[in-house]
C-alpha positions as CSV (number, residue, x, y, z in Angstrom):
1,X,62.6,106.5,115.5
2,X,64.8,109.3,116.8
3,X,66.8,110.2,114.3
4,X,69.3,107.3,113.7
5,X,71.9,107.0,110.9
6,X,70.1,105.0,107.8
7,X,73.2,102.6,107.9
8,X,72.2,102.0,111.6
9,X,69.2,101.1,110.8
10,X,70.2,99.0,107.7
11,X,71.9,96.5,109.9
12,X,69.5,96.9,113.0
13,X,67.8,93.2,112.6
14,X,71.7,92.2,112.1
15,X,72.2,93.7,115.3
16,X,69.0,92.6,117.1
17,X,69.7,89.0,116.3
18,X,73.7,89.2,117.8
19,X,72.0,90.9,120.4
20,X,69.7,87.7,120.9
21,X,72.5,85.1,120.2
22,X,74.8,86.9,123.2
23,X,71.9,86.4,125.3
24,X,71.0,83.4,124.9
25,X,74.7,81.9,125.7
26,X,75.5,84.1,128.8
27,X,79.1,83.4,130.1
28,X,79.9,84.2,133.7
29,X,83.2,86.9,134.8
30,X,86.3,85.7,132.5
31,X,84.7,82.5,131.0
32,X,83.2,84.8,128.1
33,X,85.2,82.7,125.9
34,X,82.3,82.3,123.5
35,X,81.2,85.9,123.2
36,X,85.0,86.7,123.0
37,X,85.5,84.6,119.6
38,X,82.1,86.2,118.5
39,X,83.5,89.9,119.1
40,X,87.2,88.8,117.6
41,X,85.8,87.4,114.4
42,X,83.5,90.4,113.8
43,X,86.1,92.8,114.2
44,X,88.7,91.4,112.3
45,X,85.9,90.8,109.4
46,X,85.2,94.4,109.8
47,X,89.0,95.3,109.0
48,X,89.9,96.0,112.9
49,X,93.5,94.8,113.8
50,X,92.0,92.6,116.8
51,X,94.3,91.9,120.2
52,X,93.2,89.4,122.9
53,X,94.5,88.0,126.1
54,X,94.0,91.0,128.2
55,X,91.9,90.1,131.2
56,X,92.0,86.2,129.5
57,X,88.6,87.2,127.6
58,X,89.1,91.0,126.6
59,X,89.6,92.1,123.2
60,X,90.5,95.1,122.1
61,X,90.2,95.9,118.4
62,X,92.1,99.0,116.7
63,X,91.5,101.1,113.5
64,X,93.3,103.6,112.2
65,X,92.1,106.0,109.6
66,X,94.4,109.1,108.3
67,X,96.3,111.0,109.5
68,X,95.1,112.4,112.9
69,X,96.8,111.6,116.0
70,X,93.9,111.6,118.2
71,X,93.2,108.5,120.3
72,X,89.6,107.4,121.5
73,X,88.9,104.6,123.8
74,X,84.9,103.0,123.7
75,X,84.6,100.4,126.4
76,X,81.7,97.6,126.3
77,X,81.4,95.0,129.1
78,X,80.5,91.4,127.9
79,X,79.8,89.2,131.4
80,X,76.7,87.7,132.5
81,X,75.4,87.3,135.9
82,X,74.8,83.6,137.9
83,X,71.3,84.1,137.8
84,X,68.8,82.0,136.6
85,X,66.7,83.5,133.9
86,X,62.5,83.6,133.9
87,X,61.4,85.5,130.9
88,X,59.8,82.5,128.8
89,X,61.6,84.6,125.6
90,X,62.6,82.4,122.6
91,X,66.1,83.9,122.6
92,X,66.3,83.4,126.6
93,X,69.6,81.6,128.5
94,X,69.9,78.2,126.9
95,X,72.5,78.0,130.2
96,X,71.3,77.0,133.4
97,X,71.7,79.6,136.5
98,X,73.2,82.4,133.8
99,X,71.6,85.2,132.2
100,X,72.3,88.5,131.0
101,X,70.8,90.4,133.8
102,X,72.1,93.2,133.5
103,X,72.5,94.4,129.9
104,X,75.8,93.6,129.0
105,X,74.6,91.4,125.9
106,X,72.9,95.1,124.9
107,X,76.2,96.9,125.4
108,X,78.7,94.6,123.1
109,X,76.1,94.5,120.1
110,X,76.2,98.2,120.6
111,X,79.5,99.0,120.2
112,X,79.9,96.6,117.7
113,X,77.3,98.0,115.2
114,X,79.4,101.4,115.5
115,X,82.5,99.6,115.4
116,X,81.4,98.1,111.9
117,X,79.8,101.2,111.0
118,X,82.7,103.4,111.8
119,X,84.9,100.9,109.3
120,X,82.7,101.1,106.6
121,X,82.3,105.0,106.5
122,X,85.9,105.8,107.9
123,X,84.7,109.7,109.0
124,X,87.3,110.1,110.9
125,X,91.0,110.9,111.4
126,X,92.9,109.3,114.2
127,X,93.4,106.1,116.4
128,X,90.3,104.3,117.4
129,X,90.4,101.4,120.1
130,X,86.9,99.3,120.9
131,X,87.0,97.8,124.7
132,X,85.4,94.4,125.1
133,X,86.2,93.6,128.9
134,X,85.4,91.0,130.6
135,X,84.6,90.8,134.3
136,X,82.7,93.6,135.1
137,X,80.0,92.2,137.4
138,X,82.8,90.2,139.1
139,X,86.7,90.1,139.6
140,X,87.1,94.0,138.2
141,X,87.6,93.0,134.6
142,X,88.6,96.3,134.2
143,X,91.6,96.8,136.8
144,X,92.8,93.4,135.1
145,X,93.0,95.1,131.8
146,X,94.7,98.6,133.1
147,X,97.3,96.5,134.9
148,X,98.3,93.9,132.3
149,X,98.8,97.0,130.3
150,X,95.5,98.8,128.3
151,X,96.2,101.7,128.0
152,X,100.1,101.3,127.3
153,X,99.5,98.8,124.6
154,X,96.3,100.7,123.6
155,X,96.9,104.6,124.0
156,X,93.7,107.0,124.7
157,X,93.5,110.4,125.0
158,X,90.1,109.8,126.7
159,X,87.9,106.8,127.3
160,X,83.9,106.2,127.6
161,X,81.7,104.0,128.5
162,X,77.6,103.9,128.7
163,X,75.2,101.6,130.6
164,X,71.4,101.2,129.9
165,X,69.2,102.2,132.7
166,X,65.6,100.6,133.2
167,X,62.9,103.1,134.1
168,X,64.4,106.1,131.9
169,X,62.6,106.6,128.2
170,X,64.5,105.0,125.5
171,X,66.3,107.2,123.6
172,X,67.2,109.4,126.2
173,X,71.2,109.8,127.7
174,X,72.2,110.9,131.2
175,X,75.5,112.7,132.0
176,X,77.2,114.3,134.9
177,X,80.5,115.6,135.6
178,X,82.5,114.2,138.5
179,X,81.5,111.5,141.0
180,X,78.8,109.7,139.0
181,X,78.9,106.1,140.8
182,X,79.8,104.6,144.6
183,X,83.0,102.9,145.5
184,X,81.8,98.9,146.5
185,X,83.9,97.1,149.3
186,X,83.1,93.7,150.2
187,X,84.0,93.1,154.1
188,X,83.9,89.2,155.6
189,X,83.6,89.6,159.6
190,X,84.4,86.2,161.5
191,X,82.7,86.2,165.2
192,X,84.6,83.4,167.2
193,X,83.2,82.7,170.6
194,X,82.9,79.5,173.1
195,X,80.4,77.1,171.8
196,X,78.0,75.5,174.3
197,X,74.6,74.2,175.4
198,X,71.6,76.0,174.3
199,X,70.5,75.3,177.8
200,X,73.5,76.9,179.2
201,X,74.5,79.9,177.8
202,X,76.1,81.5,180.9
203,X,78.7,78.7,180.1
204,X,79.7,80.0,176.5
205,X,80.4,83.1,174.8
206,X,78.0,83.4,172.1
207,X,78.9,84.6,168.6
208,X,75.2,84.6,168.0
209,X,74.2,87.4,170.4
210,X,77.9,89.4,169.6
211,X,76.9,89.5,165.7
212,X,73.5,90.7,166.5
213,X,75.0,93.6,168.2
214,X,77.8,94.2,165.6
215,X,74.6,94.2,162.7
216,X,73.1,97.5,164.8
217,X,76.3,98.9,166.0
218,X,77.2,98.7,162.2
219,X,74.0,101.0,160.9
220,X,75.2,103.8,163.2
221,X,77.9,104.6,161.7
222,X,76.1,106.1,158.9
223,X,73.6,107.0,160.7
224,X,76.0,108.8,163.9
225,X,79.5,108.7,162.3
226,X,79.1,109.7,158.5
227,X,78.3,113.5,157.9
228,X,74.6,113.2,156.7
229,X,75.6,114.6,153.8
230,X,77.5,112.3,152.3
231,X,76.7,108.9,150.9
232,X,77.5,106.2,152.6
233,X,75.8,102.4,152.4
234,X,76.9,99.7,154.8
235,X,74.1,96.5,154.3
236,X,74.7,92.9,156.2
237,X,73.7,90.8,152.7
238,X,74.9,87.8,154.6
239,X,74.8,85.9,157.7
240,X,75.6,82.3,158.9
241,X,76.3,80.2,162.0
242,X,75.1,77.3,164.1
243,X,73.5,74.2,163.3
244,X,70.4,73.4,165.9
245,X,68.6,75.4,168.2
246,X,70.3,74.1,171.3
247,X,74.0,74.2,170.4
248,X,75.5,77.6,170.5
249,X,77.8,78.0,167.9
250,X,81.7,78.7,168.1
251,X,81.6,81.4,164.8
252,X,79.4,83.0,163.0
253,X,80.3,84.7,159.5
254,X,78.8,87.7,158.1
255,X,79.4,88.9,154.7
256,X,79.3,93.4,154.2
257,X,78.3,95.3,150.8
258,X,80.0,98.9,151.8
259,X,79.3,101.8,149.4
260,X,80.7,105.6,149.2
261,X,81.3,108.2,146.9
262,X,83.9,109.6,148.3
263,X,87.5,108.1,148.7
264,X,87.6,110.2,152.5
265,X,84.7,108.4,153.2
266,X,85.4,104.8,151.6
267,X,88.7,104.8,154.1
268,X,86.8,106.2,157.4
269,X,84.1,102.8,156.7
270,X,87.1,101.2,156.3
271,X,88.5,102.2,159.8
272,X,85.2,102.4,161.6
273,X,84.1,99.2,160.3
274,X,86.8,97.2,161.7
275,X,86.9,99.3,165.0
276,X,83.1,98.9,165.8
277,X,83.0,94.5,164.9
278,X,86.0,94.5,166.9
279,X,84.5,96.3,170.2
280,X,81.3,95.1,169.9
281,X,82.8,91.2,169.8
282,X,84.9,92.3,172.6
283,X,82.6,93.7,175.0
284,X,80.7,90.1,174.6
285,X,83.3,87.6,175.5
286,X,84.0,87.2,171.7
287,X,86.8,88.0,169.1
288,X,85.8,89.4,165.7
289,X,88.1,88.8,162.6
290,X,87.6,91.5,159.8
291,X,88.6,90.5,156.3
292,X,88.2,93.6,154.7
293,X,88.2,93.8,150.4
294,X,88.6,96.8,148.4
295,X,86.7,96.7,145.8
296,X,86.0,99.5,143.0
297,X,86.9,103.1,143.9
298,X,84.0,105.3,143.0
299,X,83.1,106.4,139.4
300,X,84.4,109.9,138.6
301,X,83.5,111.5,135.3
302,X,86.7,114.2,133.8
303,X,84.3,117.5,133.4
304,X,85.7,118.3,130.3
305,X,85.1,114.4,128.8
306,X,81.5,114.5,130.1
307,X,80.8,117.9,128.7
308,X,82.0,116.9,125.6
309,X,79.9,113.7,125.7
310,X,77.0,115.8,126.9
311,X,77.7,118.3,123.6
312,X,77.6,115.4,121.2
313,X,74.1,113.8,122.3
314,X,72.7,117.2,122.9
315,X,73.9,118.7,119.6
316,X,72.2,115.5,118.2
317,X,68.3,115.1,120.0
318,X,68.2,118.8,122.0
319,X,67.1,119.3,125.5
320,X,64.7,116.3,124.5
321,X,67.9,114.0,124.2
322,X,68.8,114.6,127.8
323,X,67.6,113.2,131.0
324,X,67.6,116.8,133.4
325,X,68.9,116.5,136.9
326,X,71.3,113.5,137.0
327,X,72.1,112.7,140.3
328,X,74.9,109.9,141.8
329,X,74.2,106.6,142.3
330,X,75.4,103.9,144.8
331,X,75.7,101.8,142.5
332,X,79.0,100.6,141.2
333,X,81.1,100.2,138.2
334,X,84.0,98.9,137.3
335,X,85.0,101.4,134.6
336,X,86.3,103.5,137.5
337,X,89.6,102.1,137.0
338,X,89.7,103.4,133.1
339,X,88.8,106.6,134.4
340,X,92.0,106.8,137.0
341,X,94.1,105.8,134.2
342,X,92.5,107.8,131.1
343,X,90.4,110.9,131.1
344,X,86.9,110.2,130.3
345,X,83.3,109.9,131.3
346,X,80.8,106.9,131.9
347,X,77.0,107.6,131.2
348,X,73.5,106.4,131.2
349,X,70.9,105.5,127.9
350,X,67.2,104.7,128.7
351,X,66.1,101.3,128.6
352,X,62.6,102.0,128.6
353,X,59.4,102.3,130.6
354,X,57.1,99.4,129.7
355,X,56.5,96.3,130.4
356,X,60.0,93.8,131.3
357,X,60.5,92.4,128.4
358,X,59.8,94.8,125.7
359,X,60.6,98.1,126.9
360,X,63.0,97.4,130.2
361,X,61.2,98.0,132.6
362,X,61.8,95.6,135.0
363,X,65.1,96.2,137.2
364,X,68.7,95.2,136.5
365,X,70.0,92.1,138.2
366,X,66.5,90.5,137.9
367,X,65.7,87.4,136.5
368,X,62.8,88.4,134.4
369,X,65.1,91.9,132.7
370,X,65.8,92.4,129.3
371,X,67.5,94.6,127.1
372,X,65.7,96.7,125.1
373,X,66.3,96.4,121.2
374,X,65.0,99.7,120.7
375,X,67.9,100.8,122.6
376,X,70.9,99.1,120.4
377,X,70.2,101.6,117.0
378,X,70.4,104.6,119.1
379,X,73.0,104.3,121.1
380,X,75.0,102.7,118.2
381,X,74.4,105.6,116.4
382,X,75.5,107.7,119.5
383,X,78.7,106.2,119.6
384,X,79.7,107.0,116.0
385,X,78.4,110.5,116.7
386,X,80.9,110.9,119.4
387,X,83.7,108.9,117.9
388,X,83.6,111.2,114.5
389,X,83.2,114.5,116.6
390,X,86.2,113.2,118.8
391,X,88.1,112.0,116.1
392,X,87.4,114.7,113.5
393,X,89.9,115.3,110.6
394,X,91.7,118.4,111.1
């Protein structure tokens, strides 16, 4: 195995099985009350002086060792997703409709094995605080914990965070500087019209027919309004009205996933959005009511922060360590809000290239994923890495 600190791997079927228990009782956004207890007890086992409450399930645990005054934040995220589960493993969901989809179970037992690691050795000189938040696949866990206080109760010089990605060898990190991740709005456009006969349409104004035109008039915007070289995402994941074929509805709702990596362009979707439903119900006989929620801003990795993250995993595995060519994502991430409070940098580990179950390779937010326990000795001995180098004594 690449070349993982023999205490690591001493505790790596301790590690495995917490992995396994997390999974198989999944807790949705901020009822992780269950994983919460299990992360508090460990930590405070381990020595940690252990804080809860922030974001109702987040725990935060703090060590400090000498006399160093440096201050490092590790985030984990511990939510599950309302998915049902169909991997047929013996550790799978023992809840119905929930699974760990997406990793998170993978993530906590990682920071904990470096957390317990970290208090055992005591390497280091400084202030360091392990981030178990809640929330991240829904309700921004993270904004919670930044505005009931974080960072002001929890000081950090600078702040990371990692997330396993399917499809990319185990073993292998991915870094880049600045905008790493998309912004993700949710946007909830009413159509109201005049409801009427099927058989009679010149009598009513249908919704129907004005959502149908607000669904292509939408796509042009990236396609004829968004500079092609920019990112922008706007898909129609949901839409719903009427009852029977031959009653035309009064409303139809629509429900908008809206993605950009850059804040100009977040807030010209924004305006265009609204501008286009509005016309487009308009020009039909129709009015269109645009709810529009801001989500996440995008993901934007400090240089320095990243560098320095990059330094520690190259410094550790070589060119081999690295995945070459990171590019953005529209995907989405919570942990943007750390990174507008606290410098820092969010990154990628492989999960693997196999088969689903054993080596990740089936895709996040699918109900036959799993984590990769390969993964968890690796990037637990990452994180020590990067907290010693951070934290070193002076």
């Amino acid at each position: 195995m690449t070349d993982v600190l023999p205490r690591i791997l001493d505790m790596n079927e301790e590690i495995v099985a917490l992995r396994h228990r997390i999974h198989a009782h999944p807790e949705l956004s901020l009822e992780e009350h269950e994983t919460s207890n299990l992360v508090a007890e460990r930590l405070h086992a381990w020595g940690y002086e252990v804080h809860r409450g922030l974001a109702k399930t987040g725990v935060v645990g703090t060590l400090k060792v000498g006399t160093g005054t440096g201050r490092l934040g590790l985030r984990a995220d511990m939510d599950a997703l309302p998915i049902k589960e169909s991997t047929d493993l013996p550790y799978a969901s023992q809840r119905e409709g929930v699974m760990h989809a997406c990793g998170h179970d993978g993530h906590t037992a990682i920071l904990l094995a470096a957390a317990r690691y970290l208090s055992e050795t005591r390497q280091f000189s400084g202030t360091l605080n392990v981030i178990f938040q809640p929330a991240e696949e829904r309700y921004c866990g993270a904004k919670i914990m930044v505005d009931e206080g974080l960072f002001e109760k929890f000081p950090c010089d600078m702040v990371f965070g990692l997330h396993n990605r399917p499809g990319e060898a185990v073993g292998k990190f991915g870094f880049l500087p600045g905008c790493f991740m998309a912004s993700s709005d949710t946007v909830y456009i009413s159509i109201h019209g005049k409801g009427g006969h099927g058989a009679r349409p010149h009598l009513a104004s249908d919704p129907v027919v004005a959502a149908a035109h607000i669904v292509i008039a939408l796509q042009t915007i990236v396609s004829r309004n968004t500079d092609p070289l920019d990112t922008a995402v706007i898909s129609i994941g949901k839409i719903h009205g009427g009852t029977v074929s031959n009653v035309i509805p009064e409303v139809v709702k629509m429900t908008l996933s809206v993605r950009a990596l850059r804040p100009e362009v977040q807030q010209f979707l924004h305006d265009r959005i609204i501008e286009v439903a509005e016309s487009q119900a308009l020009t039909l006989g129709c009015t269109a009511k645009v709810d529009y929620q801001w989500g996440c801003p995008a993901v934007v990795n400090d240089p320095a922060a990243t560098e320095f993250a990059r330094r520690v995993a190259h410094g550790w595995l070589g060119d081999e360590g690295l995945i070459p060519d990171m590019l953005p994502t529209a995907g989405a991430e919570d942990f943007s809000f750390m990174l507008q409070a606290v410098p820092g940098s969010y990154f990628i580990v492989g999960n693997g290239t196999g088969p689903a179950h054993n080596s990740g390779g089936c895709g996040l937010h699918n109900p036959g994923y799993d984590f990769n326990d390969e993964c968890l000795p690796i990037a637990a001995t990452y994180w020590v890495k990067l907290a010693e180098r951070f934290l070193a004594p002076q």
